[in-house]
KOLMI-899463 format. One record per residue (C-alpha): residue in three letters; x, y, z. Coordinates in steps of 0.2 Angstrom, whole numbers, plus 5000, padded with zeros to 4 digits. Example, Ala and Ser with C-alpha at 12.3 -4.5 7.8 and 13.67 -1.06 7.14 Angstrom:
BEGIN
ALA506249785039/SER506849955036/
***
This chain:
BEGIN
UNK515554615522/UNK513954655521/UNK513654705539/UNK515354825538/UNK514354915521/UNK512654935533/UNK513755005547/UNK514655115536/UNK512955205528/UNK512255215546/UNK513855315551/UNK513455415536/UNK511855445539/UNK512055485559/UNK513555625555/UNK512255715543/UNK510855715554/UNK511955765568/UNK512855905556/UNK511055945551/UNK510455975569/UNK511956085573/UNK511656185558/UNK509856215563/UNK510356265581/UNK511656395575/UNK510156445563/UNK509156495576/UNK510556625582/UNK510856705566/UNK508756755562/UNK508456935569/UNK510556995561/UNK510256925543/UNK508556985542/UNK508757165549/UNK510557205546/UNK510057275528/UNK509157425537/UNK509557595540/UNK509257665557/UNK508357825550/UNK507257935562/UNK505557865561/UNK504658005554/UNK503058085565/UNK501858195562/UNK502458375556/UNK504358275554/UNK504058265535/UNK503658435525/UNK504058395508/UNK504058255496/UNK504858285480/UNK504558155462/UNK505558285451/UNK507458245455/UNK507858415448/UNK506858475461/UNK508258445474/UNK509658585477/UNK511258575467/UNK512358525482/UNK511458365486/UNK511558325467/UNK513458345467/UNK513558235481/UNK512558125473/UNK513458105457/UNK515158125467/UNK514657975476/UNK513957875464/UNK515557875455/UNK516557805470/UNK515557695478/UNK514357625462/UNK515457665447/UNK514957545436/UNK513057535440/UNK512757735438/UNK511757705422/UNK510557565431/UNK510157695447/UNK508457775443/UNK507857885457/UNK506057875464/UNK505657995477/UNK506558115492/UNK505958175507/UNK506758355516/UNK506258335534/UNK505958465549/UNK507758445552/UNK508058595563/UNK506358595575/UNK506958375578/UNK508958425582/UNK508158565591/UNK506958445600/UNK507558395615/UNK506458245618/UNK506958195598/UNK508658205604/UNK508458075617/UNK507657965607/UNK508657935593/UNK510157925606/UNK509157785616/UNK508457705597/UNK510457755589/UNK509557825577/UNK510057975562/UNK508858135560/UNK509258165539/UNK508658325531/UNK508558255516/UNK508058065514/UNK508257995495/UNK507557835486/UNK508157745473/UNK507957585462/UNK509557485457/UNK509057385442/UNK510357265432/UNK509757125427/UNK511257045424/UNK511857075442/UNK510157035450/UNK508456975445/UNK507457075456/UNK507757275460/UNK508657335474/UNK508157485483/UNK509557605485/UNK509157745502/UNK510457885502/UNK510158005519/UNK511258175518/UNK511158325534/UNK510758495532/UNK512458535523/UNK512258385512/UNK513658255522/UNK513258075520/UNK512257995534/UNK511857825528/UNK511957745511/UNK511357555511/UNK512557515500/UNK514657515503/UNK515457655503/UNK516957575495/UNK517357375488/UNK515957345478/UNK515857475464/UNK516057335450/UNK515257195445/UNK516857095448/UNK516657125466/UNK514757035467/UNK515056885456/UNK512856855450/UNK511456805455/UNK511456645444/UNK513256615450/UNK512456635470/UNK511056535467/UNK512256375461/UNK513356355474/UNK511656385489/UNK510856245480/UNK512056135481/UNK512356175498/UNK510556155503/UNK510355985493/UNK511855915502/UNK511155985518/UNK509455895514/UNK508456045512/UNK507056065497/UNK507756155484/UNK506056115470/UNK505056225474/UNK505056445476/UNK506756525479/UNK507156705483/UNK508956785481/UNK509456975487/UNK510557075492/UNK510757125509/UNK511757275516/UNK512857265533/UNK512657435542/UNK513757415553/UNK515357315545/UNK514757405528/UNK514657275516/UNK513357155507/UNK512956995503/UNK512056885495/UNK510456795502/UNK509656635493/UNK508156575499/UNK507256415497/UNK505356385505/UNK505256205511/UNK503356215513/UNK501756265523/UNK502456225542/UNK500656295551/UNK498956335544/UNK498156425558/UNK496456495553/UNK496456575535/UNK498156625538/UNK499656505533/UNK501556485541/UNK502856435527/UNK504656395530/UNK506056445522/UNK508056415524/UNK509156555519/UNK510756545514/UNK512156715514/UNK513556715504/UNK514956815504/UNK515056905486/UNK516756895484/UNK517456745491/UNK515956645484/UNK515956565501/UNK514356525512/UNK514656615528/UNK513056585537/UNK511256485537/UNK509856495546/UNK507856415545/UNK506456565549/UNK504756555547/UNK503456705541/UNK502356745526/UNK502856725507/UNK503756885501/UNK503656965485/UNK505356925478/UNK505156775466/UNK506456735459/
***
């Protein structure tokens, strides 16, 4: 009897490490999507690009702040009150559509000249602990480019459950994966260019993996969550200097 109980919690412990090492090799895969997906493929502005930086939002012309407001009551209808806006940018727009080497490089880079490039910070605290930073890029006749955040699907709360709720359900899927959930944790949200959709991203540093001169390596496993199902959809383990998002 008792060599059947040893047995049994060796077979245990073999099918975790082996879900573990799977988990890890898949990982590996997932890295470079999870991390970048959340950016926009703006031009990347040279010298003589940029020729004006505006603070005062009044400052911008009354069709991109109809736009503005049009969109922000479709696509964050309930979050209007927490968008506060930073700074905008009106770009060279017509010398870099007129450019012919510009236009082969943002066709080889797929990436979008805007004439006017707007920042913003999301703040809710009961939605996220940290602020989000909202980009909004509009064309010459105010049109849309890019928004890193849904056009549609996740305008209400109910739509993004809460950070509390997020970080719940990826610790308990890190403890029963064996990973350290003690020590810092970061969650965000992160936007999906291309399907158009966010998620939620929880995670946890497991420690100081390198020290390599004055300059430290410290591992993380990060969990993302789809924000309406509540499920766990992918993980991966990266390596790379501690962020700023303490949660």
């Amino acid at each position: 009897m008792r060599f059947f109980l040893v047995f049994s919690l060796f077979f245990v412990l073999l099918s975790s490490c082996s879900t573990f090492i799977t988990l890890k090799r898949i990982n590996q895969e997932k890295v470079e999507y999870y991390e970048y997906s959340n950016s926009i493929p703006l031009l990347e502005l040279r010298d003589g690009d940029s020729v004006l930086k505006l603070k005062d939002y009044n400052q911008l012309p009354d069709f991109i702040k109809q736009n503005i407001s049009t969109i922000f009551d479709i696509s964050l209808t309930e979050f209007k009150s927490n968008i506060i806006f930073d700074e905008a940018y009106l770009t060279n727009f017509e010398n870099i559509n007129s450019d012919t080497s510009v236009f082969i490089r943002n066709l080889t880079t797929k990436t979008i000249a805007p004439k006017y490039e707007l920042y913003f910070t999301f703040k809710d605290s009961t939605l996220l602990k940290s602020d989000y930073e909202l980009i909004m890029c509009f064309d010459n006749i105010g049109q849309l480019l890019n928004m890193n955040w849904p056009r549609e699907d996740f305008n209400k709360k109910e739509n993004l459950s809460n950070s509390d709720t997020i970080l719940q359900i990826a610790t308990k899927y890190a403890r029963n994966h064996l990973f350290n959930t003690k020590n810092k944790k970061w969650i965000e949200i992160i936007h999906d260019n291309n399907k158009d959709v966010i998620y939620w991203k929880t995670t946890f540093y497991q420690g100081i993996k390198i020290k390599l001169f004055n300059s430290n390596c410290f591992d993380f496993i990060s969990i993302i969550i789809d924000p309406k199902t509540n499920k766990i959809i992918s993980t991966y383990k990266r390596k790379r200097s501690l962020g700023c998002y303490a949660f």
